[in-house]
C-alpha positions, 0 to 999 in steps of 0.5 A, a space after each residue: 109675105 102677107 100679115 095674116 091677123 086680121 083688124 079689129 076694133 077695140 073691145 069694149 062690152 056694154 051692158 044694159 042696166 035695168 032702170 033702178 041703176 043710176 046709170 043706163 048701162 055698163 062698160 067694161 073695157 077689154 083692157 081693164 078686164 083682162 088685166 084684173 083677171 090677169 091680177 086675180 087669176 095669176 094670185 090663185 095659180 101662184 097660191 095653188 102651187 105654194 101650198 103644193 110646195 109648204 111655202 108660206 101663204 102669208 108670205 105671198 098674201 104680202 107679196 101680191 100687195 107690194 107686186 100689184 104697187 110696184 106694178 102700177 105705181 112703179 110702171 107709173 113712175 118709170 113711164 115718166 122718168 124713162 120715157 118723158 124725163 124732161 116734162 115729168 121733172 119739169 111738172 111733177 104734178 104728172 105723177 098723179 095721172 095714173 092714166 098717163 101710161 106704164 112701163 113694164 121695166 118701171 114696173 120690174 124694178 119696183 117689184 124686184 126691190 118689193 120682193 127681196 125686203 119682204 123675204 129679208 124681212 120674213 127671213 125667208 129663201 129667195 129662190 124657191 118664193 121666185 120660182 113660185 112667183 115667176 110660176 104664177 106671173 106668167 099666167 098672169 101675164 098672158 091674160 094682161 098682154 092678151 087685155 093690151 093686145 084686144 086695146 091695140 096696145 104697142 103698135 111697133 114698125 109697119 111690116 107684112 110679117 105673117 104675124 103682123 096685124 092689119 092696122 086699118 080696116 082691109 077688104 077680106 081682113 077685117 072682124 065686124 064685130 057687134 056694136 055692144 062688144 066694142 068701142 066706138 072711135 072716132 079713128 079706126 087704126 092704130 096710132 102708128 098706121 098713119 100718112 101724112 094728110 091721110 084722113 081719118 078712118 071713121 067707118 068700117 065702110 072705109 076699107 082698103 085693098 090689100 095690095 093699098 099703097 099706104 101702111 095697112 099692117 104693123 107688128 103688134 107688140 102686146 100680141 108677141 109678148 102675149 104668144 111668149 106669156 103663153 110659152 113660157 107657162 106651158 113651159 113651167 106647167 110641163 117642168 113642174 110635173 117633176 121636182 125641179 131644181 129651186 131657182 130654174 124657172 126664174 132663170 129661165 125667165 130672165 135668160 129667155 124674156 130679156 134678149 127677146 125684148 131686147 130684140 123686139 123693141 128695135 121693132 118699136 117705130 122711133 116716133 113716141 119711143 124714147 131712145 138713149 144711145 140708141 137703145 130704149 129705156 127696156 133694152 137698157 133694163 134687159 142688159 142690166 137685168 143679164 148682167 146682174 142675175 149672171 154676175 150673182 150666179 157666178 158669185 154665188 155659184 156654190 150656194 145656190 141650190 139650183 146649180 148644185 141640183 140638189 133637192 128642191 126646197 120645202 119649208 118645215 111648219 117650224 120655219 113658217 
């Protein structure tokens, strides 16, 4: 077996700016641009379907402020207390680097705990704002896995999977692309397609054979999460043509993206992940997500609408 996805370098656009700018041009980088069309894009579907469905728009305006905190700030703070403890506690200071990195399991939690005060607050039912959530966030999510995956974001193991990517510039595997559309680097690979004494690859010129003897191709995690994104919207979309019981998509979410993280991160090279047990910060976060969503729905197994199939929920104007 082969790696098919071919090698690229980081996108970046640079525009020219006419001379009255302070500045001479203007970059947007690939990962920030998705990200924000990941954050915008994703509200607008989310928003779209909650007045489809009478659901409160103000409602959802609160959400979106706390959801994009617990995003970046929670992804923040769990990236230092899940992957780097002992430098983070040790200097706190740490947490005022925003660049530092995220973590989606950081980022889950701070959201999770975000969404059930605004609805208890609001007095508002859980399930249906979840559905509406989950509807909207996959989209979302595509577009900002999509922005980690062109970032060459999540190198995992080196492997000649079919879906794997070339990690270095491959004779017949690579995309020239124009110099305007990305980033220069001083190093051509991904952070993990390196050997030991192996010199930098600072040219396109630089290419390798595809039988090379080194490490040329690597799973590509933000690419697989980015393919799963893409499923699970079409999934929803195709679902959502007909009424469907209020908390199945949520559930779908949870059951479905927990054991595929939870198998994907034993594909996450050991060096620069941070292990407990044996098991990484995610894959203890996606035990923990199972074992709490499947001990409330059978606790609240006669309460909750989705499990009873009864009608879907809709808000009247008086309780809004």
């Amino acid at each position: 077996m082969q790696a098919l996805i071919p090698y690229f370098p980081v996108i970046q656009l640079t525009i020219p700016l006419p001379d009255f700018f302070p500045k001479d041009e203007l970059i947007l980088h690939g990962f920030g641009f998705f990200v924000g069309i990941a954050i915008i894009y994703g509200a607008m579907v989310t928003m779209t379907r909650a007045e489809r469905k009478g659901l409160d728009i103000a409602t959802f305006r609160e959400l979106f402020v706390w959801l994009v905190f617990g995003i970046i700030v929670g992804g923040h703070v769990g990236f230092g207390l899940f992957y780097y403890p002992k430098e983070y506690l040790a200097n706190p200071m740490l947490f005022l680097d925003m660049s530092s990195g995220l973590s989606s399991i950081g980022g889950f939690i701070t959201c999770a705990i975000a969404f059930f005060w605004v609805l208890k607050r609001r007095k508002k039912s859980l399930l249906p704002y979840a559905d509406n959530i989950m509807y909207g966030f996959a989209f979302g999510w595509f577009f900002g896995r999509l922005g980690c995956t062109l970032n060459h974001e999540h190198p995992g193991t080196a492997s000649d999977f079919w879906l794997a990517r070339f990690c270095r510039p491959v004779e017949g595997y690579t995309l020239e692309l124009p110099s305007w559309l990305i980033q220069i680097p001083s190093d051509f690979r991904f952070s993990h397609c390196v050997e030991q004494g192996q010199a930098a690859v600072t040219s396109f010129a630089a290419k390798v054979p595809v039988d090379y003897a080194g490490v040329v191709s690597l799973h590509d995690m933000g690419m697989y999460e980015m393919l799963y994104a893409l499923i699970l919207f079409t999934t929803f979309w195709i679902l959502d043509k007909k009424p469907r019981p209020d908390g199945l998509f949520f559930l779908i979410m949870v059951y479905s993206y927990a054991p595929i993280r939870f198998m994907m991160d034993f594909l996450r090279p050991l060096e620069g992940n941070a292990r407990y047990s044996g098991l990484t910060p995610a894959q203890w976060g996606c035990i923990a997500f199972l074992v709490i969503c499947t001990t409330a729905v059978i606790y609240y197994r006669k309460h909750f609408s989705f499990l009873n199939f009864s009608a879907p929920y809709k808000e009247t104007k008086a309780a809004q």
